[in-house]
N, C-alpha and C positions, 0 to 999 in steps of 0.2 A: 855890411858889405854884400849879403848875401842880395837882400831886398834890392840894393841897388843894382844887381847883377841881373837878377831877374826882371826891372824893369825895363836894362836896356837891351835884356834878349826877349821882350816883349818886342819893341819898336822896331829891333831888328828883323824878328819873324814876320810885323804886320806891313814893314816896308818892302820885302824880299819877296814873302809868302802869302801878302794881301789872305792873311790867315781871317779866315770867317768864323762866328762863335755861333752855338747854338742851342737855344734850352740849358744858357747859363747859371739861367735864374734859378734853379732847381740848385743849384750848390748849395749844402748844409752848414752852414757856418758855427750851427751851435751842437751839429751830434759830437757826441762825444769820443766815438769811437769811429775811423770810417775809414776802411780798405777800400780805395781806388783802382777800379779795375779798367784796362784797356786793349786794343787789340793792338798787334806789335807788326807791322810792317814796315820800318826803318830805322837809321841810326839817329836820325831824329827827333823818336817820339820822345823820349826818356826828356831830353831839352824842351817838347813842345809843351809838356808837363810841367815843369818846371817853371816854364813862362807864366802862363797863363792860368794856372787854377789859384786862387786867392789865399790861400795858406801852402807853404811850400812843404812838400809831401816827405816822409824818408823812402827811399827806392830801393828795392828789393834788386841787387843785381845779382846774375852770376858769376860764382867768384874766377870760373875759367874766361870769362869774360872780362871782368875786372884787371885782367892780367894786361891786356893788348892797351898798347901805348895812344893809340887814338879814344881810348874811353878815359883815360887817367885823367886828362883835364876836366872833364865833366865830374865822374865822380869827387876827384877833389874842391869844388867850389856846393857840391849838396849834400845835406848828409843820404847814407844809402845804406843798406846789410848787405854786406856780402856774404852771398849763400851756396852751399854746394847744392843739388837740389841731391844728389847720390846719398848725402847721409839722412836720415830717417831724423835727427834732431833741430834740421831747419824750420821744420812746423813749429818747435818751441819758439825759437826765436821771434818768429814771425806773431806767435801768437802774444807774448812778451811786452811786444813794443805796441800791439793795438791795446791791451789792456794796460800799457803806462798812457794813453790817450794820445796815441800818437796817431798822426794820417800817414800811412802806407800805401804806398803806388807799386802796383806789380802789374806782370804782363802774363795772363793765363795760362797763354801759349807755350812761353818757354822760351820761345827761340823766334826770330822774325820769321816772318811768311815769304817762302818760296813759292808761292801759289798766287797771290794778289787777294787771298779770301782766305775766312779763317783756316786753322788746323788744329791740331790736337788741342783739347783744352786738359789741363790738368788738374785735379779734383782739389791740391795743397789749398789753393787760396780760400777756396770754401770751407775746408776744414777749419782752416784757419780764423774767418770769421763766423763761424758758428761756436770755435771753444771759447773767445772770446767774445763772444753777443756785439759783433761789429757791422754797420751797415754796409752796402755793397755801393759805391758808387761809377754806374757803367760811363765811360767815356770812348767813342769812336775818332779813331782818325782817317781821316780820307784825305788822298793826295799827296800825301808823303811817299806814298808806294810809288809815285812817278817819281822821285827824286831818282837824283844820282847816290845817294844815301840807303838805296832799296836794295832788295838781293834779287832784283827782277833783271838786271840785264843779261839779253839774249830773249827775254820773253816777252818784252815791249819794250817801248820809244820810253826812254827818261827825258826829264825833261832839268835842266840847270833849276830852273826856280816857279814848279809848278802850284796851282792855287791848293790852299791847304784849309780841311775845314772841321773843327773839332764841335763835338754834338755830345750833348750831356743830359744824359735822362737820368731821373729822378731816382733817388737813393730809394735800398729797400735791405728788405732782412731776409736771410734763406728759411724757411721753415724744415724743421727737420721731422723724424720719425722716431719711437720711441727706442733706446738703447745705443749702443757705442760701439758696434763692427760693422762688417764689412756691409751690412744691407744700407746702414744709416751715410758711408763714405759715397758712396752708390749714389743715393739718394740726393744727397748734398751735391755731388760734382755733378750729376744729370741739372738740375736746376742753374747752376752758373754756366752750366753749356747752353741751355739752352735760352738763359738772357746774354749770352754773349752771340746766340745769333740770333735774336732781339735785336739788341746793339746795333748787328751790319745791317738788319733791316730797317732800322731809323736813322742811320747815318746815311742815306740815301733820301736826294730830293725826289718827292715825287707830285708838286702843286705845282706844277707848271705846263705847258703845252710838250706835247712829244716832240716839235719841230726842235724847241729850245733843247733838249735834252741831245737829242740829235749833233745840236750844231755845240755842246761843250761837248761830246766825242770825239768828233772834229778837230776842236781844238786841241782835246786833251792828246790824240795820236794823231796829230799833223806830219804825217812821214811821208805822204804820200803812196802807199801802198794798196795794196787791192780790198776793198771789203765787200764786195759783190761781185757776184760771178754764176752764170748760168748755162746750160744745157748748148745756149746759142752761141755760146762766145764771147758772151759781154762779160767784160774783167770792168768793173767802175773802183774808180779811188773816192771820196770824200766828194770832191769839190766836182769830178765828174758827174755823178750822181745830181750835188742839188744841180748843177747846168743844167742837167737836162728835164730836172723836176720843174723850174724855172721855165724853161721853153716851155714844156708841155701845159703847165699851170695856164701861159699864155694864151697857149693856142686852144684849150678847153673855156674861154671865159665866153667868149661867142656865143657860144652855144650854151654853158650851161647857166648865163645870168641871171640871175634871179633865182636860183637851186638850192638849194641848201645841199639835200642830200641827193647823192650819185653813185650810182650802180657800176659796180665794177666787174667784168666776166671774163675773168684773162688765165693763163697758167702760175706754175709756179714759174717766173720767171724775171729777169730784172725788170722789163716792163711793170710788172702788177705792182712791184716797190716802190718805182720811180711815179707812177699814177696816184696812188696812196698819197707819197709825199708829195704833189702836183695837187692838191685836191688839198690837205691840209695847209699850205703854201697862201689859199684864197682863203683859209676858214671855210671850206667845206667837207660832209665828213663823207666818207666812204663807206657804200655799205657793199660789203665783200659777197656777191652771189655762187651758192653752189653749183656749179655747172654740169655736177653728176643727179641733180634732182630733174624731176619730172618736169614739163612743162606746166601744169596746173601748179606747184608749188613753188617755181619762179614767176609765175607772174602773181599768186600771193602776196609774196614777199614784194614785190618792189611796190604794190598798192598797198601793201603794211606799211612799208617804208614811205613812203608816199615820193617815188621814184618816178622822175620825167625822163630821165637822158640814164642809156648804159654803155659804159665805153665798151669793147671788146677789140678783136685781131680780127683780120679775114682771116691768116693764118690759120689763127687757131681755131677759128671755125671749121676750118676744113679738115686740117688734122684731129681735131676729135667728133667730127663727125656729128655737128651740132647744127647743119642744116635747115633744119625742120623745127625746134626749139628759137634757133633765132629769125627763122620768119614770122613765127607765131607772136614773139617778144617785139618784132617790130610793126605791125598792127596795133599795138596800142601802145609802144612808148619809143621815142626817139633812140635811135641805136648809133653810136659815134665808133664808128671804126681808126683807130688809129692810124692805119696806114695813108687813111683818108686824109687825115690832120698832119702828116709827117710835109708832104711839098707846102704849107703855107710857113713852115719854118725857114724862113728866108734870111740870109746874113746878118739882117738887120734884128732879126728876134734872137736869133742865136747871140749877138752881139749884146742883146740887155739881157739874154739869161746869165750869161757871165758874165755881166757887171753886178748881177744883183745878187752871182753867187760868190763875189767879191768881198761884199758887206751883208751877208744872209740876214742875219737878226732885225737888222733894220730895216729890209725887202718883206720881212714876213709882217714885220708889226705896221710895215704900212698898206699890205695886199689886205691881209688879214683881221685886222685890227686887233681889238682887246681880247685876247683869247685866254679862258681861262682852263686850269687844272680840272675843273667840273663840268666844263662843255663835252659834249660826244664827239669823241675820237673817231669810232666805228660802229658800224653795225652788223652783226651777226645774226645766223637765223639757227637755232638748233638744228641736230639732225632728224628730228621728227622720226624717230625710232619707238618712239611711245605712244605718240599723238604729233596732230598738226603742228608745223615750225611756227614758231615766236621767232619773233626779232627781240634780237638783245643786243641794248643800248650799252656800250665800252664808253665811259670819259679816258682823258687822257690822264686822269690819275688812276683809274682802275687798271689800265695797260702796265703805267712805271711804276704803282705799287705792286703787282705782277714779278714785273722784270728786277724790281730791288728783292723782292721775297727770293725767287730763284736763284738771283745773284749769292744770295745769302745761305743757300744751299747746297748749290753747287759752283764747284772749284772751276769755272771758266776763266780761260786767261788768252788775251787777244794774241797770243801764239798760238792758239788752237786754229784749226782748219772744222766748221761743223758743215756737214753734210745732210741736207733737209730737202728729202721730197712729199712730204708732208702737204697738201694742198692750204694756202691760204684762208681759205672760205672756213678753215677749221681752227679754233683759237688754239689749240697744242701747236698746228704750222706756222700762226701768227705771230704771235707770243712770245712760246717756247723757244720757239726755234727760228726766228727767223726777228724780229726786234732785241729779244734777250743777247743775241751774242752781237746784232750792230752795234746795240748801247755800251756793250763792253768791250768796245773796237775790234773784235775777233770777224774773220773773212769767214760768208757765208755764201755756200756752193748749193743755188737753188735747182731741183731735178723736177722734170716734170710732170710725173707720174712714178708715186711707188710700188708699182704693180712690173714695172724692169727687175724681174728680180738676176737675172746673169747681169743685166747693167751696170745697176747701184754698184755691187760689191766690183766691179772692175773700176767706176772712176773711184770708187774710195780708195784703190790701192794707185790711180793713177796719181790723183789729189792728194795721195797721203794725209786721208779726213784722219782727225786725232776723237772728234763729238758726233755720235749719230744719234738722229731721233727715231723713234716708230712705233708699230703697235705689234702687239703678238703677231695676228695677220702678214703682218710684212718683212719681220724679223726672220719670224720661222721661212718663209721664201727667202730672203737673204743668206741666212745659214745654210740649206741646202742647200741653195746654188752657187754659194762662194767655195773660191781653192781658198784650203785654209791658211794663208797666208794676206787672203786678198785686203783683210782687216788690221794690217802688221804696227799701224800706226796709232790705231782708235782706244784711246783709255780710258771713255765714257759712252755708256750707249742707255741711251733714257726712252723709257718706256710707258705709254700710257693710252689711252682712249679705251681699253678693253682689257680684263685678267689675264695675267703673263701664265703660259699655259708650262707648267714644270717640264714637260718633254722639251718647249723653248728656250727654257735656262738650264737644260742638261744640255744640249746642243751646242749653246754660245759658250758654254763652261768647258766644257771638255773639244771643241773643235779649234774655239777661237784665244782658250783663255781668258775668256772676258765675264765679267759681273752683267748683269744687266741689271741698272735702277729702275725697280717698277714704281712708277706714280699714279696719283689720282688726280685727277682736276673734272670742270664741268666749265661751259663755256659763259655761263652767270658767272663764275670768279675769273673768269679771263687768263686762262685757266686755272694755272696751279692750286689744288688747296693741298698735296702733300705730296712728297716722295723721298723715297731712299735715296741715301745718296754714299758717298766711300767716307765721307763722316761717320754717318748713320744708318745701316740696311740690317734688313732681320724680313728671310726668305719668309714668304707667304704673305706677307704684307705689303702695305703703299706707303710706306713712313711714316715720316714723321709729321702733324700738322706745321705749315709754312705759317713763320713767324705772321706776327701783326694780326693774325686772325683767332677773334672768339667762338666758340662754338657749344653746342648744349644737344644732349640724347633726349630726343621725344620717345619715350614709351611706344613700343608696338605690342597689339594683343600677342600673344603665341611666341615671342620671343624672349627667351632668357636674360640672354647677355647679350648685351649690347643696345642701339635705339635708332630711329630714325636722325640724322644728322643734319642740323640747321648752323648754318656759321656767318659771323657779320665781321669784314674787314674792309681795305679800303679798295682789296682789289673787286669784293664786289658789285655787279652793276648798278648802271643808274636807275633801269627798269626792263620792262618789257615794251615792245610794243606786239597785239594781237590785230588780226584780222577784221575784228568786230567795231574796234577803236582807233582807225588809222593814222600817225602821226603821234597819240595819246601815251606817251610812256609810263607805265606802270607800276614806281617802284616795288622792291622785295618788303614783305611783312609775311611773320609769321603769330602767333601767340605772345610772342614777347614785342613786339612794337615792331617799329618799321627798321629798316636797317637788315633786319636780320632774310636770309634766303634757308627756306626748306631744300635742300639738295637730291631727294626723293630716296637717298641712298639708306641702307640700314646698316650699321656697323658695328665693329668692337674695336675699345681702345683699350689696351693693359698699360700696364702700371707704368711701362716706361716709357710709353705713348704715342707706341705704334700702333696704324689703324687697321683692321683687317675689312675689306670688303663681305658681306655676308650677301649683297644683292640689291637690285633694287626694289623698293618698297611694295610696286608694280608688277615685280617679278618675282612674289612666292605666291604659291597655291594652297589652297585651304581645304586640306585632303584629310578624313578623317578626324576632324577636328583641330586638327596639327597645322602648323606654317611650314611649308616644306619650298624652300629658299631651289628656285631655277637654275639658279647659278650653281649650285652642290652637283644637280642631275648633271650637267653640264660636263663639270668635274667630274664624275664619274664615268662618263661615257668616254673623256680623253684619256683617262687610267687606261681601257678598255682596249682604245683603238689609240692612240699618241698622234699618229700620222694623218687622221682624217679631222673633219670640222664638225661642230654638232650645235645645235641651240634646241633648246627644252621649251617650249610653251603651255601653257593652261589653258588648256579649250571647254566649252561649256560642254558640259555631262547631264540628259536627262535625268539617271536616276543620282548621283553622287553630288551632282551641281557642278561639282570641276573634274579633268580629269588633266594627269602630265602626257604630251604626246612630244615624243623625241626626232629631231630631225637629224639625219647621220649622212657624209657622204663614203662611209663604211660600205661596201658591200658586200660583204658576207656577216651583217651584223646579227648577231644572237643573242638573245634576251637573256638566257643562261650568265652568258659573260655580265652583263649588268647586274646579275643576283648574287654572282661572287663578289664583284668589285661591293655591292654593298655591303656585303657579310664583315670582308675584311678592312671597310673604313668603319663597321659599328653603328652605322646606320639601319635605319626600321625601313622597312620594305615598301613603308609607304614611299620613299625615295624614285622607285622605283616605273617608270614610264607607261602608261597603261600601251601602247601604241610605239612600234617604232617603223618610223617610215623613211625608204632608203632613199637621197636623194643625188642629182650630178654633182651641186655646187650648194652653199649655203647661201643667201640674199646675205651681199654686205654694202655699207654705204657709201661715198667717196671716201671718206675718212678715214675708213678701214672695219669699225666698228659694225656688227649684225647688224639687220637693216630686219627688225624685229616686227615690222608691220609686213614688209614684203612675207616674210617668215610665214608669219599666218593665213594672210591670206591664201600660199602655197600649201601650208599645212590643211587649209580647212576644202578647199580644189582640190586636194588627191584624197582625202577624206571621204568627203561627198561624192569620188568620182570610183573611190572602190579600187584604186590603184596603188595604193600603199603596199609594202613589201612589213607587214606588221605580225607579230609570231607573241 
């Protein structure tokens, strides 16, 4: 009876819920013992389970659950336990029925998600398959969460009968540590936590074009609601948006025929979105120009790029006062002004943009043709804070592996309002902040500069933003300049491109009430490679590494603990492209074969595996035989003065070979203070700056991050010129 029950809530699910399988094949048919573990986002899953995995499982329900009249029919037709989770003797139970060889379905969580992403995980079921030596089998559900059967309404569009798609990665065993308390429980639930956000990172498609992903968004929150919105006014829904990517698609083929890659010089604005998507639309990829860079270093870049045609605004040319940069850029390469393109939009082009964003998928695949998940999405150029900018090559599965990693991190729900003045041209503005929450239907409020700092924090209280993005740089100006209340709605503020400076998160902590998650990423992983998040934060660190990705500590001389970090996943690029080899991309390799990216960073990971930033590899000095990490002097000098900015460099020293010279815009800075602050961090004096020089402002780059070449060469010009304020 059962069998037959189950077959025909197969056909049912596959008729209603066009239910999708994945990585089936991976089901153990002969382990002996095997705890089925899943994530819990509806009234659903428990039945979807039932359907469809090949041996019908016993389910672990709770017994306060078991109570409500609409579960009594399901439990009665499978067998299940019912458990209290309050009494401390459910573990036996549970462990009981794996060691009679039974398959056991439990939900980690506890309880369904009120988030749309995971939540608590509870450490019982690992206990529970480690006393019993039972395999772990991870199973994802996606799409159930749009049911009417979710606990999400009021936080997005349900939908009666949305697409559902169950993903099955391959069974394993927890390894444990030697003995039986609390370190060994520890140990166990940290490793099922962190394959259960595993789990949400590979239940997520990511081989396919960004357009397609784009347009299941679409589908999946077809409400017609706003998901774009910026400085100028433009509120776009869905379908406004592709229209007008569609028109513009059009009206750029004239001119860019025959192109592949195109230069894009616009703001943070729905224009630079809708061009983005206009340009992906034909199969060409975009490569996002920094417009805070030099003139020599955009016209690099777009002959790295091997760039003919750059769209920009008049506009914007004039309000940011780029004049003289974009005469220079039009001498040697075609410059397509929008506004120029805007009157050949005529009824009749408007009229096939919206027929063709009528039936989008089938407008792309015939504009576009066969576009794959490893073609280049975009193109970025570092900040050239070290050395000259590289172009780095983004496919469109380095982007949505990206965007599935952070999904899988943080608790974003298209009820959120995020607020991103973050510039484009920088992958945390692209990325992070500004693909991440379209993909996950959430309205994004783009600004145009985050250097408004009275601004920002007025439209976030006018927008009621719930997600903001930034960098210590721009936070600390936010925090100061906001009434504290102007923040009244915001329960995530994520942070990254530069070390969250403690005076910043005493600020946000006691002004705002707010956490701020500090992250790491690098624009080779597009970005994200880790961060805290209200999951998982532990001050002084950048989290956790982000699922999907491996990683290995290269040895550096002079450092104890920790190593140079090299990591390979899928959000990694496809390559470089360099100045010397234009068009040529480069792939990543380090010592261990190709694949893998040297990140330049040096780091420490403890045991629960979080990572501490120590520096870049580039930025320690070799003083007195010692590695003495820029980033520590750094630290020190913010203990010192809180209020002002500083960056530390290594300058070449006739007799010593190197020497630290401190840039401060402190002005009454005293060296004294720097030899306390060492005293009482425990630090050797070699810490300590041979030079300190007082300045107005610190070199920083669009992005927000030191602008560490500018630095020096200011450090070594007041140097040589005998104007330093040095004691």
């Amino acid at each position: 009876m059962r069998r037959l029950l189950q077959r025909l809530a197969r056909y049912l699910f596959r008729g209603l819920f066009r239910v999708e399988l994945r990585g089936w094949e991976h089901y153990p048919h002969h382990e002996p013992r095997l705890l089925i573990i899943a994530n819990h986002v509806s009234y659903l899953d428990g039945a979807l389970l039932a359907a469809f995995l090949p041996d019908l499982p016993v389910f672990v329900i709770n017994t306060h659950m078991a109570r409500h009249w609409w579960i009594k029919p399901f439990i009665a037709i499978t067998r299940h336990i019912s458990i209290d989770p309050t009494n401390p003797l459910y573990l036996k139970i549970l462990i009981q029925h794996l060691k009679a060889g039974e398959r056991v379905a439990v939900f980690p969580e506890g309880r369904i998600s009120v988030t749309g992403a995971l939540m608590k995980i509870y450490e019982g079921p690992a206990l529970a398959a480690d006393k019993a030596d039972a395999a772990l089998l991870p199973v994802y559900i996606e799409g159930a969460q749009y049911s009417l059967l979710s606990r999400l309404g009021g936080k997005m569009r349900r939908q009666m009968l949305p697409h559902i798609r169950l993903t099955l990665l391959p069974p394993r065993r927890l390894t444990a540590i030697a003995g039986n308390g609390r370190a060994r429980r520890q140990y166990l639930g940290r490793q099922l936590d962190e394959w259960m956000t595993e789990l949400a990172y590979a239940g997520t498609v990511i081989d396919q074009p960004l357009v397609v992903s784009m347009l299941e968004t679409w589908k999946r929150h077809s409400s017609g609601g706003i998901v774009l919105e910026d400085a100028q006014g433009q509120r776009l829904g869905w379908r406004a948006l592709f229209t007008r990517a569609f028109i513009l698609a059009e009206l750029l083929e004239a001119t860019c025929v025959g192109q592949r890659n195109v230069g894009l010089l616009l703001p943070n604005a729905a224009a630079a979105v809708i061009s983005l998507l206009a340009l992906h639309l034909r199969g060409r990829v975009p490569v996002i120009l920094n417009f805070t860079a030099g003139i020599h270093d955009l016209i690099s870049a777009c002959r790295t790029a091997e760039v003919r045609t750059i769209c920009t605004s008049r506009t914007f040319v004039v309000t940011a006062n780029l004049q003289a940069p974009i005469a220079a850029l039009s001498e040697r390469f075609q410059m397509l002004f929008l506004e120029d393109v805007r009157p050949r939009a005529t009824l009749r082009v408007k009229l096939r943009g919206l027929a063709q964003a009528l039936v989008p998928e089938h407008s792309f695949r015939h504009w576009a043709g066969a576009v794959r998940g490893d073609d280049p999405a975009v193109i970025l150029f570092t900040s050239g804070s070290e050395r000259a900018p590289k172009g780095v090559v983004l496919t469109h599965r380095n982007l949505l592996a990206n965007v599935a990693q952070a999904r899988a991190m943080l608790d974003i729900m298209p009820c959120d309002v995020i607020l991103n003045p973050l510039p484009l041209f920088h992958a945390f503005g692209l990325t992070t902040a500004t693909l991440t929450p379209l993909l996950l239907g959430t309205r994004v409020i783009l600004y145009p500069s985050p250097l408004h700092y009275h601004l920002i924090p007025e439209l976030a209280y006018e927008r009621s933003a719930t997600v903001l993005f930034g960098t210590n740089t721009f936070l600390m100006g936010y925090g100061r300049h906001a009434d504290p209340y102007d923040f009244f709605r915001v329960r995530l503020v994520v942070m990254g491109a530069e070390p969250l400076r403690e005076e910043t998160r005493r600020l946000w902590a006691e002004k705002f009430g707010l956490r701020i998650s500090e992250g790491y990423g690098l624009t080779e992983a597009s970005p994200v490679v880790a961060t805290n998040s209200r999951r998982h934060h532990r001050s002084g660190t950048v989290g956790k590494l982000a699922p999907g990705l491996d990683y290995y500590l290269e040895p550096v001389a002079g450092i104890v603990e920790g190593g140079l970090l090299c990591v390979r996943g899928a959000n990694v690029m496809a390559g470089y492209l360099r100045s010397e080899q234009p068009g040529c991309v480069i792939p990543p390799q380090t010592q261990r074969g190709l694949g893998w990216h040297d990140t330049g960073d040096i780091v420490r990971i403890d045991s629960d595996g979080f990572i501490t930033l120590l520096g870049r590899a580039k930025r320690f000095a070799k003083i007195g035989g010692e590695m003495i990490s820029l980033t520590t002097v750094e630290q020190l000098a913010a203990d010192c003065w809180p209020e002002d900015q500083h960056t530390a460099l290594n300058l070449p020293d006739p007799v010593k070979g190197e020497s630290i010279v401190l840039l401060t815009t402190h002005r009454d800075a005293d060296r004294q203070e720097l030899i306390a602050a060492t005293h009482r961090a425990g630090l050797s004096e070699l810490h300590l700056p041979r030079q300190v020089i007082v300045v107005r402002e610190i070199p920083l780059l669009g992005s927000g991050k030191p602008d560490y070449s500018g630095a020096r060469r200011l450090a070594e010009k007041l140097s040589e010129a005998g104007a330093a304020d040095s004691t």
